[in-house]
N, C-alpha and C positions, 0 to 999 in steps of 0.2 A: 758880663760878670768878670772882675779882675783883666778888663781888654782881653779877654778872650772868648770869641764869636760861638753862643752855645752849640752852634753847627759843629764844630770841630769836638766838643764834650760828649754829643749825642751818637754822632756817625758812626763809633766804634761796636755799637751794641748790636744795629741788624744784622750788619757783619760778621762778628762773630756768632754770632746767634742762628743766623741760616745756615752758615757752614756748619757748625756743633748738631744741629738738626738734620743734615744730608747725612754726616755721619752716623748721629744715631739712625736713624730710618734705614740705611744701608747697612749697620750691624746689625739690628733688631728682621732685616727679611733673609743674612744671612744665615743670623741665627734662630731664627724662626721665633726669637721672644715679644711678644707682644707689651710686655714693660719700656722695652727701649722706645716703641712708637710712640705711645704716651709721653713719654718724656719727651720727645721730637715733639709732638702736637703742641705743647705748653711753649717751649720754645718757640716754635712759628708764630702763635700768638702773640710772644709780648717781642719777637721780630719784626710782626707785621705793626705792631706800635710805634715799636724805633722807627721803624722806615718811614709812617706817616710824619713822624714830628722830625726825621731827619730833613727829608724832602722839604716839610715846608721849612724850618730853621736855613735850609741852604738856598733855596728860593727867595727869602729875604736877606742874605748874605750876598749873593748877587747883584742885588738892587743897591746894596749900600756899595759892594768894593769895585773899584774899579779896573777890572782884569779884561783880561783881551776876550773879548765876546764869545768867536769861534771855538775855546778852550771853556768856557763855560758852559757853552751851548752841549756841546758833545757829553759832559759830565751830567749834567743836567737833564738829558734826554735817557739816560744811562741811568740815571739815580729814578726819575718819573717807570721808566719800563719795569727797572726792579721792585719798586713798591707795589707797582699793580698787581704784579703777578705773585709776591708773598702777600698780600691781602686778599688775592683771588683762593689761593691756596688753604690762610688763613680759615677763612670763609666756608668752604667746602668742606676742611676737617670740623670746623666747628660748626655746622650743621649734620653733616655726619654724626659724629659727638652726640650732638642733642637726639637728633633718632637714636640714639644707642646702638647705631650699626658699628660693631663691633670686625669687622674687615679691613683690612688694608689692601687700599688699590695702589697697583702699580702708578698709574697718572699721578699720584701722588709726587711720587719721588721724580719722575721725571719732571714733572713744575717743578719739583725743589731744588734740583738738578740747572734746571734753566736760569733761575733764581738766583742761585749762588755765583753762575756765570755770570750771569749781570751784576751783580752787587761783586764780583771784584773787578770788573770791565767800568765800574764805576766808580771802586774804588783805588785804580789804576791812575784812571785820568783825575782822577780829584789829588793825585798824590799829586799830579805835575804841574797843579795849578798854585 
């Protein structure tokens, strides 16, 4: 689209998207409001979207450009761990969700926690590529 690799269009949204979500979930257990989780949950969701369509858009960006391997490889191993574990997270709230378990677990935030580490540890080295 306009020579520029939808990879680079999409990448921005799990990104922001899981961090905006750490932070609600951390303001909403500070402040004990249960609206802020909701809105974290919605986010994860269309996070755990980004991530899928970022991952793969940059897995065939790979295939086409021709970059030094070992800087892709490490990006790419970064970018694979970070979507599993917002999609594992995903996942969990939104079966949660469906029972209507109304609860916030702490495991939550620590996945999302881990998540956000990885998706800037991914998107660190994708800046230097």
């Amino acid at each position: 689209m306009f020579d520029v690799p939808i990879h680079k269009l999409i990448v921005h949204f799990p990104i922001a998207l899981t961090i905006i979500a750490v932070i609600y979930d951390s303001w909403g257990l500070y402040a004990k409001r249960t609206a802020l989780h909701s809105a974290a949950y919605g986010l994860t969701l269309w996070a755990a979207a980004g991530a899928l369509a970022a991952v793969g858009t940059g897995l065939q960006l790979a295939e086409m450009v021709h970059l030094d391997k070992g800087a892709v490889t490490g990006h790419a191993g970064f970018g694979i761990a970070s979507m599993i574990v917002i999609v594992a997270l995903a996942g969990l709230r939104y079966s949660a969700q469906a029972r209507e378990e109304r609860a916030y677990r702490i495991g939550w935030i620590v996945l999302e926690i881990g998540a956000a580490a990885l998706i800037i540890a991914t998107a660190v080295t994708g800046h230097r590529l």
